[in-house]
C-alpha positions in Angstrom: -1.2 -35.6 -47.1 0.1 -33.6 -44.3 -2.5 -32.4 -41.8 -2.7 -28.6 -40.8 -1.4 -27.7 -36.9 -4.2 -25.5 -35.3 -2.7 -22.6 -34.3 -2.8 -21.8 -30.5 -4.6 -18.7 -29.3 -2.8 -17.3 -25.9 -4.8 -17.9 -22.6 -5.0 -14.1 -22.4 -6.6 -13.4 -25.6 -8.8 -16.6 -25.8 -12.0 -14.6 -25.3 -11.7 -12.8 -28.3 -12.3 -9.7 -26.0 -11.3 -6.4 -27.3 -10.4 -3.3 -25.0 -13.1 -1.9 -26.5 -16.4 -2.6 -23.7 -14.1 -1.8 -21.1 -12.8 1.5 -23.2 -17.1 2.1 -22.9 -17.0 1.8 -19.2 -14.4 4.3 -18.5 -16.1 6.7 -20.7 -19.4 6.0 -18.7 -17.4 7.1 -15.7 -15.8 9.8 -16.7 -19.6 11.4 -18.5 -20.7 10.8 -15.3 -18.1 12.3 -13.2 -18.1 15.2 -15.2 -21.7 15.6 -16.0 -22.3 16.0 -12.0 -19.4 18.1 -10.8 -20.0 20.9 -14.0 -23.9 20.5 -12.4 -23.1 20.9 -8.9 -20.3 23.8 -9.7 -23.1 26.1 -11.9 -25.4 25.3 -8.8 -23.5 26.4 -5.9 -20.9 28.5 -4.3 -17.2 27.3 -3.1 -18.5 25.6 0.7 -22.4 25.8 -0.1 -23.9 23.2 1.8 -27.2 21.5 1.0 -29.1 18.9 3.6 -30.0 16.0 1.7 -30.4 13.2 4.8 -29.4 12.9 8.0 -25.8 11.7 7.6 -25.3 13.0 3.4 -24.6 16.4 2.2 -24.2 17.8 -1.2 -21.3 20.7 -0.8 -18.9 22.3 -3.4 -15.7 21.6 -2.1 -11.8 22.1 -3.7 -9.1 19.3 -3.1 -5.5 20.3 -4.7 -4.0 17.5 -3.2 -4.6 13.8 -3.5 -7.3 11.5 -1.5 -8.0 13.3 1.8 -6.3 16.5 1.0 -3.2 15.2 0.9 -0.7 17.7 0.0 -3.3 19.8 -0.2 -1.6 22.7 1.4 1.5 22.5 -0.6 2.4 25.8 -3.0 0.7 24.3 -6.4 3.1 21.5 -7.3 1.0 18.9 -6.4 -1.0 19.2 -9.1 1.4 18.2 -11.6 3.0 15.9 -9.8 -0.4 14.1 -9.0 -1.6 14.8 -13.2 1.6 12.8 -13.7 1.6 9.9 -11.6 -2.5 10.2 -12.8 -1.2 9.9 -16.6 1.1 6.7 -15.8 -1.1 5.1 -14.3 -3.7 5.5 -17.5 -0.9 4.3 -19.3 -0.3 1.3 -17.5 -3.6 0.4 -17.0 -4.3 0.6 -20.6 -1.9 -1.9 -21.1 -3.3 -4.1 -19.0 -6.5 -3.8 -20.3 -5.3 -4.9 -23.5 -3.0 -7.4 -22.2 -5.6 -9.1 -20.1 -8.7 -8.0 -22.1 -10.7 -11.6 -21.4 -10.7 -11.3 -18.0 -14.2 -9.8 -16.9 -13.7 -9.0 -13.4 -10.1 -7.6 -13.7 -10.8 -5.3 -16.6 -13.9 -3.8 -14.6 -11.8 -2.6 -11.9 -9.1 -1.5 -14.6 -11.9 0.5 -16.0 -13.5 2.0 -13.1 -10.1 2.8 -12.0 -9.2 4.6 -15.2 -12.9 6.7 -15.4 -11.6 8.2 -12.1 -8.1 8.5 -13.2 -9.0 10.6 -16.6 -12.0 12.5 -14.3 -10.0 13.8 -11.9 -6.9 14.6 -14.4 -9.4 16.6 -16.1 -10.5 18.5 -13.2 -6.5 18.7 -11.8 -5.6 20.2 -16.0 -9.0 22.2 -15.8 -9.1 24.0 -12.4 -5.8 22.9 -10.6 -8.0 21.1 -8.1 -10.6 18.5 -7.5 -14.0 19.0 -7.6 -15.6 17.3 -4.9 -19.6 17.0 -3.7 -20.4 14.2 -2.0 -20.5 15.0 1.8 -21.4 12.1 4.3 -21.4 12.3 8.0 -21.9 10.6 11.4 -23.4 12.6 14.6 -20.9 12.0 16.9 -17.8 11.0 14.7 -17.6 14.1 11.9 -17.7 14.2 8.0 -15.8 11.7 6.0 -14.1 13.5 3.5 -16.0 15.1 0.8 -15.6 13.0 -2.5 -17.0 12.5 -6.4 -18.0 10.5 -8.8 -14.3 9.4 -9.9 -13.4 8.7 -6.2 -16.1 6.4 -6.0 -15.1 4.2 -9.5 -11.9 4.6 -8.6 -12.5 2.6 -5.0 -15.0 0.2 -6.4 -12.7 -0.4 -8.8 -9.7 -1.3 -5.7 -12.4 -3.3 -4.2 -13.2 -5.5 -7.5 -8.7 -5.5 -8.0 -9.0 -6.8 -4.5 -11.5 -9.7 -5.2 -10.2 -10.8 -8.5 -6.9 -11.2 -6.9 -8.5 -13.0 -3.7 -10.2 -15.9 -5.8 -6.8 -15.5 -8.6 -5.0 -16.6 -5.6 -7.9 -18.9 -3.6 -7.9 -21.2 -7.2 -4.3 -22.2 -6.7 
């Protein structure tokens, strides 16, 4: 009687995770991301400033370019040019996401990452610009530049790339 081989399950599917939870999380970001700018646009006026603390402002501010204006100044082809390397970047992303689905801390910054992909393409399809809110300041050294919702998953999401990659490489 001959015995049945078990058959082997790749190390990158072993979890049985699906793309699925970290499909979820992107969504969250994006509902979020939109949710607040669509509030914050029916609420104030292009440059409206409103005094929340002592160093953060809420302000209704336009960014055509990429992260701190960026080619912001340029005649309008920056906006398809940033939509496009947006779109590959989805693209690649989701194919990581599925490629490397079981790994938890890697696939949360994928999927913070592509929330603030997809919510800022929809503002840069939208509006031909980025909506952008989130004013803080320091007496003495100026405003950072004024940011969103997708900004922040998008750099939380770096941040978490950044660690999974430190201890990937720390284990070895």
């Amino acid at each position: 009687m001959a015995t049945k081989k078990k058959p082997t399950i790749s190390k990158v599917h072993s979890s049985g995770a699906g793309i699925g939870p970290w499909l979820g999380i992107a969504f969250l970001v994006v509902l979020i991301d939109q949710l607040t700018k669509i509030t914050v646009q029916k609420t104030f006026s292009y440059g409206e400033t409103l005094p929340i603390t002592s160093f953060f402002n809420l302000v209704l501010v336009y960014n055509p370019g990429a992260a701190f204006s960026f080619l912001g100044d340029q005649g309008g082809w920056q906006r398809w040019f940033f939509t496009a390397i947006a779109v590959g970047a989805i693209g690649f992303i989701l194919y990581l996401m599925k490629r490397h689905a079981g790994q938890r801390l890697f696939c949360w910054a994928l999927a913070l990452i592509l929330g603030g992909a997809v919510g800022n393409v929809i503002d840069r399809v939208a509006y031909g610009h980025v909506v952008d809110f989130l004013d803080f300041y320091w007496r003495g050294w100026g405003h950072f530049p004024a940011f969103n919702v997708a900004d922040i998953g998008i750099s939380v999401g770096a941040f978490l790339f950044i660690v999974d990659e430190l201890r990937r490489v720390n284990k070895h």
